[in-house]
N, C-alpha and C positions, 0 to 999 in steps of 0.2 A: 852584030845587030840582030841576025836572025837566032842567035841564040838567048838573046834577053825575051825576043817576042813567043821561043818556043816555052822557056822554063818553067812558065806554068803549069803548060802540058805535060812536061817533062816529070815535073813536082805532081802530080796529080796522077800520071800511072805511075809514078815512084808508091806512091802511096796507097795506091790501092793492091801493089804487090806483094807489100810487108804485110799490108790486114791480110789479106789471102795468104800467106805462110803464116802467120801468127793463128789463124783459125784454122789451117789445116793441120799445123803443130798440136794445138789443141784436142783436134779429133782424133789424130794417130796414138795422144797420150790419153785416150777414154774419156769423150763422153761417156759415161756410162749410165745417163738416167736416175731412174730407180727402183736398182735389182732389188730381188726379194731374195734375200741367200736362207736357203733350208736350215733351220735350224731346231736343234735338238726340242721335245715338247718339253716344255714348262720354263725354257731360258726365254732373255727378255733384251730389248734393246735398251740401255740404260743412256747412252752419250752418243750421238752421231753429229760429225761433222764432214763438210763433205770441199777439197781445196784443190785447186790445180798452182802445182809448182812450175814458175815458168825458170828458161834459162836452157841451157844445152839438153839437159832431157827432161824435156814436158812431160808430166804425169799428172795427173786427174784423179782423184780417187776420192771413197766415200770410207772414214774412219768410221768406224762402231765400238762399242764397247758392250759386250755381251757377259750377263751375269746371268747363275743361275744356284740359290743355294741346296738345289738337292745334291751336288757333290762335293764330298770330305773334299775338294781340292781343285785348283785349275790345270791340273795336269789330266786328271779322270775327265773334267768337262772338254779337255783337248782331243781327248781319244775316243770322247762319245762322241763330239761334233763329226769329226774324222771319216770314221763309223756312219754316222749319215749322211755326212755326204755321199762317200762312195753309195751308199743304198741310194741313191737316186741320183746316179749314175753320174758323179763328177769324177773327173781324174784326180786322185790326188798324188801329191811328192812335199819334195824335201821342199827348204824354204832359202832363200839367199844366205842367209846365218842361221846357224845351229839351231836356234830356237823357236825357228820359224816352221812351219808345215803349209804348203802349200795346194790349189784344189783347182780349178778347169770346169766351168759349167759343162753340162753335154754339146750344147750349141756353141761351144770354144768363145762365146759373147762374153762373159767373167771371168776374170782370175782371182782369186782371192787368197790371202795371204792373213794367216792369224798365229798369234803365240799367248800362252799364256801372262799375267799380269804382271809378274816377276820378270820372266823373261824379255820383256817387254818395253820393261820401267829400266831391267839393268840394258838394253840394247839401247835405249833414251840416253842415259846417263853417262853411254861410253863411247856416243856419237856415230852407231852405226847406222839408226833410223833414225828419221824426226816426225814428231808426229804433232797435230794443235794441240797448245795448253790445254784443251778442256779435256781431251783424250786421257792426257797424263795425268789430269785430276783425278778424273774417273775411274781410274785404273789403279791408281794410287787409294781412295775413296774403298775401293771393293777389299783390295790384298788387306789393307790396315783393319779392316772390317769384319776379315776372315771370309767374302765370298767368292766363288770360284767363277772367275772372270777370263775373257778373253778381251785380247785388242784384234778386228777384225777389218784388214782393207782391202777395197773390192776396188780394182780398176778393169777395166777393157781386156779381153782374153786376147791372147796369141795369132799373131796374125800371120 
């Protein structure tokens, strides 16, 4: 009897314990606001979507799509980004797959993770990354177009 008169109470810190892990799950996979990632002069933001994946590993993150036609290519516009990052003092490395390059705000607040359009589209298609349809348009949209594009995602830096 004492336990039908507890269970609401019971039901009631049950449930405010999953919202508390479901929001701190949250926070540990990036909030991240809205960074300003340094980018090369004259590229542009063409596509941003910003999604958190729930499930065993919460991630947060803000998709961009970064075009810019003054380079013959998205491999030059990769290694000019690169380039600026480190100039204003990000860490950068390699990327989880080959085709990724990866960077480290100075404040270790961002991490950000970009590959060029191709690289990108074939990492999409062979189910290493997922990214939102609109990213994949977008990206698609620029390579078919001929402009030198990046997929760029920014979650939560290194804790």
């Amino acid at each position: 009897m004492s336990f039908i008169r507890s269970a609401p109470r019971v039901l009631a810190v049950l449930t405010v314990a999953v919202l508390g892990l479901a929001l701190a799950g949250c926070g540990s996979g990036g909030s991240i606001g809205s960074p300003q990632l340094p980018l090369v002069g004259g590229a542009s933001v063409v596509q941003k979507s910003r999604r958190c994946d729930k499930g065993q590993h919460v991630f947060c993150g803000l998709y961009e799509v970064v075009v810019d036609d003054r380079y013959p290519g998205s491999q030059a516009l990769m290694s000019a980004e690169r380039r600026h990052l480190q100039a204003h003092g990000w860490s950068v490395g390699k990327g989880d797959i080959g085709q990724e390059q990866t960077a480290v705000s100075p404040d270790h607040k961002y991490r950000v993770t970009y590959a060029t359009d191709e690289g990108e589209l074939r990492a999409i298609d062979l189910g290493w990354v997922q990214r939102p349809s609109d990213v994949s348009v977008a990206l698609g949209r620029a390579m078919f177009g001929g402009t030198a594009a990046l997929e760029v995602t920014v979650g939560a830096g290194p804790s």
